[in-house]
C-alpha positions as CSV (number, residue, x, y, z in Angstrom):
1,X,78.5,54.9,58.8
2,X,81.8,54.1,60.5
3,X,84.6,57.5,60.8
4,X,85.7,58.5,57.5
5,X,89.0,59.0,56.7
6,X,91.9,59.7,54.2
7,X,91.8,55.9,52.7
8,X,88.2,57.0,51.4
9,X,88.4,60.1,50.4
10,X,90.9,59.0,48.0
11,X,89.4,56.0,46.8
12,X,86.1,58.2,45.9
13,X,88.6,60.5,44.3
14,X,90.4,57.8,42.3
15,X,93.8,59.9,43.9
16,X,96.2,58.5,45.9
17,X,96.9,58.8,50.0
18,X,99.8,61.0,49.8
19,X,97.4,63.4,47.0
20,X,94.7,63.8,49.6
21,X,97.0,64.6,52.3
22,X,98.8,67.2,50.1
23,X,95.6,68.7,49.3
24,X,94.8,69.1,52.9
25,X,98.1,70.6,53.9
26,X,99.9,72.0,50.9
27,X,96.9,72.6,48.7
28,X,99.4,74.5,46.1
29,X,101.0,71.1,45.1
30,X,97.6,69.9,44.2
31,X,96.3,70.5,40.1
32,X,93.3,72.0,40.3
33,X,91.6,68.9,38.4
34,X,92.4,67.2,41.5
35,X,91.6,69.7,43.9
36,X,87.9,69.9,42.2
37,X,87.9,66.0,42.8
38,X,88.8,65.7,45.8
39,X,86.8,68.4,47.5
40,X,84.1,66.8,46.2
41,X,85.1,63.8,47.7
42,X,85.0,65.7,51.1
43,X,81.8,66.9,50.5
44,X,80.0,63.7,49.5
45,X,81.1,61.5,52.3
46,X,81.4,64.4,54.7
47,X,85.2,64.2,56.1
48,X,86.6,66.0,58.7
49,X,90.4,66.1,59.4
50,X,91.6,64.8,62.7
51,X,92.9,68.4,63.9
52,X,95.0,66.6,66.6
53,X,96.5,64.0,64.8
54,X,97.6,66.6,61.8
55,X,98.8,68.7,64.4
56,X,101.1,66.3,66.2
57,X,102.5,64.8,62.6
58,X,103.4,68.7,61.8
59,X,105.3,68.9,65.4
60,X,103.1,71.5,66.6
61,X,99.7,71.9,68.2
62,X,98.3,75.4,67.0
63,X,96.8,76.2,70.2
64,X,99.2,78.7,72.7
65,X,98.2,79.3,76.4
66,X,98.3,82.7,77.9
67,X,98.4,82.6,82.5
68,X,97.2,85.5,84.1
69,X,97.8,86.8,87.8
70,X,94.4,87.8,88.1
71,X,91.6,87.9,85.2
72,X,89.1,89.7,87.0
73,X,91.3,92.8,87.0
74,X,90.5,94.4,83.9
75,X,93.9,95.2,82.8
76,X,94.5,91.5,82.2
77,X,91.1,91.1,81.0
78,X,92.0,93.5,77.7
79,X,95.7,91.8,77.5
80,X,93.6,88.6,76.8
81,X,91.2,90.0,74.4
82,X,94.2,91.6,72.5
83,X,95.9,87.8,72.5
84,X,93.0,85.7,71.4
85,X,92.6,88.3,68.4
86,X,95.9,88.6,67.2
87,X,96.5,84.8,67.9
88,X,93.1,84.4,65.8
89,X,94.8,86.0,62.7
90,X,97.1,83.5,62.4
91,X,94.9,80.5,63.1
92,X,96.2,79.8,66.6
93,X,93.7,78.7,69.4
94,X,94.0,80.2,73.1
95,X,93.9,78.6,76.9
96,X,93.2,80.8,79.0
97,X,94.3,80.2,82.8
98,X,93.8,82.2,85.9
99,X,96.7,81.5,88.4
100,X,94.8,84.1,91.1
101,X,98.0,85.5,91.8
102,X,99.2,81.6,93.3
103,X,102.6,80.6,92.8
104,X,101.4,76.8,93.3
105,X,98.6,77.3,90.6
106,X,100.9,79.2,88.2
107,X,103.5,76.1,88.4
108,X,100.8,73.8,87.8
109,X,99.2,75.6,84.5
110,X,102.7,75.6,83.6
111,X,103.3,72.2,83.7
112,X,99.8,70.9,82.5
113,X,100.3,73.4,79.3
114,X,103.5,71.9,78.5
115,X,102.1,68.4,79.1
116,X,99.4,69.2,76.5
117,X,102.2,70.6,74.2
118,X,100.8,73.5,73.7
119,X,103.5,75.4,71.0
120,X,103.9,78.6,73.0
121,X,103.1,80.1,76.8
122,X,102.2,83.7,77.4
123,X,102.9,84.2,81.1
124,X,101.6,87.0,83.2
125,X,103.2,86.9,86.8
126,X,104.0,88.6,89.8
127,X,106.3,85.9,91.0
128,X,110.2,85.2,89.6
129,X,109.2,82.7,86.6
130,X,112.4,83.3,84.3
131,X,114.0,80.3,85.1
132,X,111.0,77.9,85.0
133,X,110.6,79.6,81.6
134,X,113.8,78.6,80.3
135,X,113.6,75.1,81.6
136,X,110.3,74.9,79.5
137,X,112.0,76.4,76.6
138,X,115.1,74.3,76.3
139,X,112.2,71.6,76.2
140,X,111.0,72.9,73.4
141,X,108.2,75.6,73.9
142,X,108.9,78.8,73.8
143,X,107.3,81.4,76.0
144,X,106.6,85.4,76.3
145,X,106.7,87.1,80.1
146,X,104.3,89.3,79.9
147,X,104.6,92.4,82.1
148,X,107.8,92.6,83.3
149,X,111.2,93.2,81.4
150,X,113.1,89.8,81.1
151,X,116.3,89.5,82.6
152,X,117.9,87.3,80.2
153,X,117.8,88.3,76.6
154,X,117.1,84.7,75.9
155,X,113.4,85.3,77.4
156,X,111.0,87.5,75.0
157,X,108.9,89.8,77.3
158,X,106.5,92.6,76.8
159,X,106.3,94.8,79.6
160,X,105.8,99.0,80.7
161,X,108.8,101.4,82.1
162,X,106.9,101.4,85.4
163,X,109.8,103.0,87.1
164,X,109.0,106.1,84.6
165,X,105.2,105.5,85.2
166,X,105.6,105.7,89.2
167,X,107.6,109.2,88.5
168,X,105.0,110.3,86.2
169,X,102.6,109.9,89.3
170,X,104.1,111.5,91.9
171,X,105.4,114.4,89.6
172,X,102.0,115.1,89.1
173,X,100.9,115.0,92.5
174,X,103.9,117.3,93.5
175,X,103.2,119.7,90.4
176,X,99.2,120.2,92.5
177,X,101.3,121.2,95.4
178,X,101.1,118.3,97.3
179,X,104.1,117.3,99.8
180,X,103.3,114.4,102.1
181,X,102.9,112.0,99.2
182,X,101.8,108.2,100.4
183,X,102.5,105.3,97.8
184,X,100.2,102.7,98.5
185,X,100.1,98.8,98.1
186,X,103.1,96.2,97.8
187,X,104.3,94.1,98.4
188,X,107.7,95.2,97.2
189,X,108.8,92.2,96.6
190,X,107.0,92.1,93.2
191,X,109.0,93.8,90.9
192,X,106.0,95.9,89.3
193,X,105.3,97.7,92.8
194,X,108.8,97.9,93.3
195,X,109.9,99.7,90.2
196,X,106.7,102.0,90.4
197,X,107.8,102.9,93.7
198,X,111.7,103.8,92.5
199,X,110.0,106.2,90.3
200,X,107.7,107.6,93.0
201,X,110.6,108.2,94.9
202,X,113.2,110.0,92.7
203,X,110.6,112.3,92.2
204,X,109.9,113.1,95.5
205,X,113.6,113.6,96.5
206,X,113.9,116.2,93.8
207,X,111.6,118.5,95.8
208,X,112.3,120.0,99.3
209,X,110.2,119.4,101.8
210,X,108.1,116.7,99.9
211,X,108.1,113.1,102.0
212,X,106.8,109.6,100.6
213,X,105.7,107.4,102.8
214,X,104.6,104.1,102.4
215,X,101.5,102.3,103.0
216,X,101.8,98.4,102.6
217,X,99.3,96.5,101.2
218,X,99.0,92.1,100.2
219,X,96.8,92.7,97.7
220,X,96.0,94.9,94.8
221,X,92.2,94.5,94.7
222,X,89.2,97.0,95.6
223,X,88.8,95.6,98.7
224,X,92.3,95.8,99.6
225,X,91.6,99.3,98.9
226,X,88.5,100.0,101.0
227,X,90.7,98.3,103.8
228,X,93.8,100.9,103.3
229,X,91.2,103.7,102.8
230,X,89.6,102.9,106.2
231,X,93.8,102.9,108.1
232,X,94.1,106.4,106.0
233,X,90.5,107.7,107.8
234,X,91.3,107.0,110.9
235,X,94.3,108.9,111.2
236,X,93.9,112.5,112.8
237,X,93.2,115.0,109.8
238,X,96.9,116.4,110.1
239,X,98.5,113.3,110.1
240,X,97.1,112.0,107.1
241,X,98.6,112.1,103.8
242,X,97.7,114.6,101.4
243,X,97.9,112.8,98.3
244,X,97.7,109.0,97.6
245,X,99.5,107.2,94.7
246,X,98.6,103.5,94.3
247,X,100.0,100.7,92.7
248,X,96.9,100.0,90.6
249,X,93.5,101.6,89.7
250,X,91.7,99.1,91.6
251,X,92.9,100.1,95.1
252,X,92.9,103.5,93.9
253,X,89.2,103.0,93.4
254,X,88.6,101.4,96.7
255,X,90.7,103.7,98.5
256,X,88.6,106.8,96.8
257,X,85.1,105.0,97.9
258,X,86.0,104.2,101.2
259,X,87.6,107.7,101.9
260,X,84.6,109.9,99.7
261,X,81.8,107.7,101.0
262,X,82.3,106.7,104.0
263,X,84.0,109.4,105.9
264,X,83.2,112.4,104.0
265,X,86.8,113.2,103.0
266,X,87.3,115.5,99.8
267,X,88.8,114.3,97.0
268,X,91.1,116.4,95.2
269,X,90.3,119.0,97.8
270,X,91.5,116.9,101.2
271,X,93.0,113.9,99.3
272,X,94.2,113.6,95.9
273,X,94.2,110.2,94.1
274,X,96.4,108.9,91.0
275,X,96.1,105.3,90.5
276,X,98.0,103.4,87.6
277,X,97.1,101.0,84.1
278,X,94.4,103.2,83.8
279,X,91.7,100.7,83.2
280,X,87.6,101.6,81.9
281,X,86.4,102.0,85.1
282,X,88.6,104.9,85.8
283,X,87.4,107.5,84.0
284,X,84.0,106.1,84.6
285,X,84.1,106.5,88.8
286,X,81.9,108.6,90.2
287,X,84.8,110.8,90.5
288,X,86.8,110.6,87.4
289,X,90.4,108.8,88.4
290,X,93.9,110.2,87.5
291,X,96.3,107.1,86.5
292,X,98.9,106.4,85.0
293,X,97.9,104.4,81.5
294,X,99.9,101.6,80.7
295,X,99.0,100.6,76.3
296,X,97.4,97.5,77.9
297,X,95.3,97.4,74.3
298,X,98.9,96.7,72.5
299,X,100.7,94.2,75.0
300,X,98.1,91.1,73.8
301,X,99.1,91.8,70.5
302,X,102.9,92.3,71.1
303,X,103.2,88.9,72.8
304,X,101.6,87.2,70.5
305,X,104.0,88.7,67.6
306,X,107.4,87.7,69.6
307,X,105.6,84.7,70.0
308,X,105.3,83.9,66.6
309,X,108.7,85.7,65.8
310,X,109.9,82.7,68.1
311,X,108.0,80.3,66.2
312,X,109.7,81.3,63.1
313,X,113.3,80.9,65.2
314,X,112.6,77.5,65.6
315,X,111.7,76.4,62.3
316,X,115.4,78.0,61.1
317,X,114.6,81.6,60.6
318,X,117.6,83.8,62.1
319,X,117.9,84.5,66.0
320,X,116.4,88.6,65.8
321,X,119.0,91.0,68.1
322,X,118.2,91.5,71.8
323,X,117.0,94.7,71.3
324,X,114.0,92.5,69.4
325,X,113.1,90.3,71.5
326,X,111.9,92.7,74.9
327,X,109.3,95.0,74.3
328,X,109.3,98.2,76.5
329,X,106.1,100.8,76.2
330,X,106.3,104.2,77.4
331,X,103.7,104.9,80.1
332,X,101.5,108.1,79.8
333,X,99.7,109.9,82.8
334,X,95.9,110.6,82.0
335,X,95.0,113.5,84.9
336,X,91.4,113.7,86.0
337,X,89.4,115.3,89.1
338,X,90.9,113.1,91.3
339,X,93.9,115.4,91.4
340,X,93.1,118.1,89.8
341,X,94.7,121.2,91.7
342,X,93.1,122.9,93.8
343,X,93.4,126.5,95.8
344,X,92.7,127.3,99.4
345,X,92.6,123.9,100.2
């Protein structure tokens, strides 16, 4: 039996074309005599709708794409599961791309999305995308940056005060009586690290005597970390730092192995850690992280709302305010052992 399609359905029905179609899209226009006909139309010569032919006739392709830096970081890992769910409540599909923290690969999901038409982009970068973005969006998909305040209050974003999150951090470290502070990772180029480290170091400048130094890193990965973690070793005992503050729980993590592990340094007592987006395997380490906890659970769910609430823009609904349109969470610090304060040190 050859593909089955509207033509048949309605002839078994004894309904017109146009009947059929309305039953598939506007169902409500339909009497329920018909409907009752017609279904059982469906079911006897078992019809499927063309999901990509519908789509394109209604201008839109019900499937959005969401690009991440870096999904094996955990942090974007829950961001996605938080997308595909909300997405799934209103019947939306989700791509999922990894750009591995690569401009060129970022550019290219970008343009293969829009090629595909998908009807909306999540975007997850560490690189200046804004303008890209717009280009896409005066094309006519709209798009969501997703961890980073947009400049333009044309561009939705979701994103976390990180300046306020780095303060949080090295208040803390400074409240344990720590004073030769070390803020570790980059670069600071991305705006992430470099808003973290603002924060760091307003706080620092409040307190006499306290120093921030810094301690560049390329990547934000565990290795990374075991690698910075072995620089901080090898130092003479006095001249190391006294407290660390990285840029993300997973050099944290591989700073506090390497250090613990492998050259027997204390940690709170020598070395206290605070890493940041607090992610599961934080509280889990073999010595419970400090960190900075960005609502990772609710960013997936916000970006797929302003995406929808840009949906709704372009099918006439009223442009929302500004104020809207960027999404700004508070960050919260989460203290553990690893800087826990600690006498007679």
């Amino acid at each position: 039996m050859g593909r089955v399609g509207i033509r048949e359905v309605a002839t078994l029905a004894d309904v017109s074309m146009g009947t059929v179609s309305h039953y598939i899209n506007h169902p409500d226009r339909v009497s329920p005599e018909k409907q009752e006909r017609i279904q059982r139309a469906i079911d006897q010569l078992g019809f499927v709708r063309n999901n990509a032919a519908w789509q394109l006739r209604l201008g839109r392709s019900g499937t959005i794409a969401y690009i991440a830096p870096d999904v094996s970081n955990p942090f974007f890992a829950t961001i996605a599961e938080g997308v595909e769910q909300r997405a799934a409540e209103d019947g939306l599909s989700v791509f999922i791309a990894n750009s591995n923290r690569s401009r060129e690969r970022e550019d290219a999901y970008l343009g293969m999305f829009e090629a595909q038409r998908v009807q909306g982009m999540l975007v997850a970068s560490h690189e200046s995308v804004e303008e890209r973005l717009t280009s896409i969006r005066q094309r006519g998909i709209p798009s969501v940056l997703v961890g980073q305040l947009a400049s333009s209050p044309d561009q939705p974003s979701v994103s976390v005060d990180d300046v306020r999150g780095g303060f949080l951090a090295a208040e803390h470290l400074l409240q344990t009586g720590r004073r030769r502070l070390a803020f570790v990772g980059g670069p600071l180029g991305i705006r992430q690290v470099a808003d973290r480290f603002e924060g760091a170091s307003s706080a620092v400048a409040a307190v006499p005597g306290a120093t921030l130094e810094v301690i560049a890193g390329t990547e934000r990965t565990i290795a990374e970390g075991r690698e910075l973690g072995r620089a901080i070793a090898a130092r003479p005992v006095d001249a190391r730092p006294d407290a660390v503050f990285a840029v993300n729980d997973l050099l944290a993590l591989g700073i506090m192995q390497t250090l613990v592990v492998e050259h027997g340094v204390r940690v709170p007592e020598d070395i206290a850690i605070v890493g940041y987006d607090d992610i599961e395997f934080a509280e889990s380490s073999i010595i419970p992280l400090t960190s900075v906890r960005a609502p990772h659970e609710g960013f997936g769910v916000a970006a797929v709302e302003l995406l929808l609430q840009e949906f709704a823009v372009a099918e006439g609904a009223p442009v929302p305010p500004p104020s809207s349109r960027h999404i700004v969470f508070a960050p919260e610090l989460v203290p553990r052992a690893s800087s826990r304060t600690v006498t007679n040190r």
